[in-house]
N, C-alpha and C positions, 0 to 999 in steps of 0.2 A: 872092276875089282870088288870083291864081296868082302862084307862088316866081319866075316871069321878074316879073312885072308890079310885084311888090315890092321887089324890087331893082333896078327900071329908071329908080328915081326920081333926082331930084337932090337928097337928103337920103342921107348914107351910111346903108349898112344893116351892123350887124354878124350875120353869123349865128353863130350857136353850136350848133354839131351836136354833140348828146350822147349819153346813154343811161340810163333808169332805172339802170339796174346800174352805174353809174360812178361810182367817190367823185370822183377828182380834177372832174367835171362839178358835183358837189353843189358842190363850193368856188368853182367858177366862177358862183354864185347872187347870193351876196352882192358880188361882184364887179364884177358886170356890172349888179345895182342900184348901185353908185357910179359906173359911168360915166352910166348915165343919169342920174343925180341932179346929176351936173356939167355934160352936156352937153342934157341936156334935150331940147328939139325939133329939135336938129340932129344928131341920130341916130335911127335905128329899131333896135331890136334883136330880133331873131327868135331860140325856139330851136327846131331841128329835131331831133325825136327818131328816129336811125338806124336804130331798130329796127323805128319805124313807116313811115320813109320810106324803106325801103330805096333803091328807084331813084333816086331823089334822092341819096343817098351813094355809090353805084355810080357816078351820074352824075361826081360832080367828087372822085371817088376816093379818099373819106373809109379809111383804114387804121385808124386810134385817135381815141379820144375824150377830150376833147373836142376840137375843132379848129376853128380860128375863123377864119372869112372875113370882111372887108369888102367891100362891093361898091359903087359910086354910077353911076348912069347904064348900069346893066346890065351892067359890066365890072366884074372881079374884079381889085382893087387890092394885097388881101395875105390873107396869109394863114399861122397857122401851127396846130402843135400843142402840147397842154399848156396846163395852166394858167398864165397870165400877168396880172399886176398892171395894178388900176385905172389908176393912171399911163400906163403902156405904152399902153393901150388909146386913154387918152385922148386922146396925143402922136401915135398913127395917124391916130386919127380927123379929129383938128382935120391934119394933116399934107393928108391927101387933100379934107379940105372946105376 
């Protein structure tokens, strides 16, 4: 399955573009198992590793890591960088679904 085909669903998808070499990404682990853990089926969460995807992060113009997109229905709904709390996550998510 390809990165349009995954994000073109009607289940948001969060992506999280990181990088082995990034601590703030390591904290974004445990993180982002509590949103799924709340929201369960009504999210996808992908992480894309920049290092390996480059074109992919050139594509939607990743700067730093980590940085995190929503997307539902193929369109990019938000986005920011930095690590940011379960909660936050959660109030996007359910916000755009």
């Amino acid at each position: 399955m390809t990165f349009n085909e995954i994000i073109s669903g009607d289940v948001p998808v969060l992506v999280d573009f990181s990088a082995e070499w990034c601590g703030p990404c390591k904290m974004m682990v445990p993180i982002l198992d509590q949103v799924k853990e709340q929201l369960g089926d009504d999210v996808k969460i992908i992480k894309i590793d920049t290092d390996r995807n480059q074109s992919l992060a050139m594509h939607f113009n990743i700067k730093g890591v980590p940085t995190l997109m929503i997307f539902k229905g193929g369109d990019l709904k938000w986005r920011q960088s930095g690590v940011i709390d379960a909660n936050s996550l959660v109030s996007q998510i359910r916000m755009i679904n």
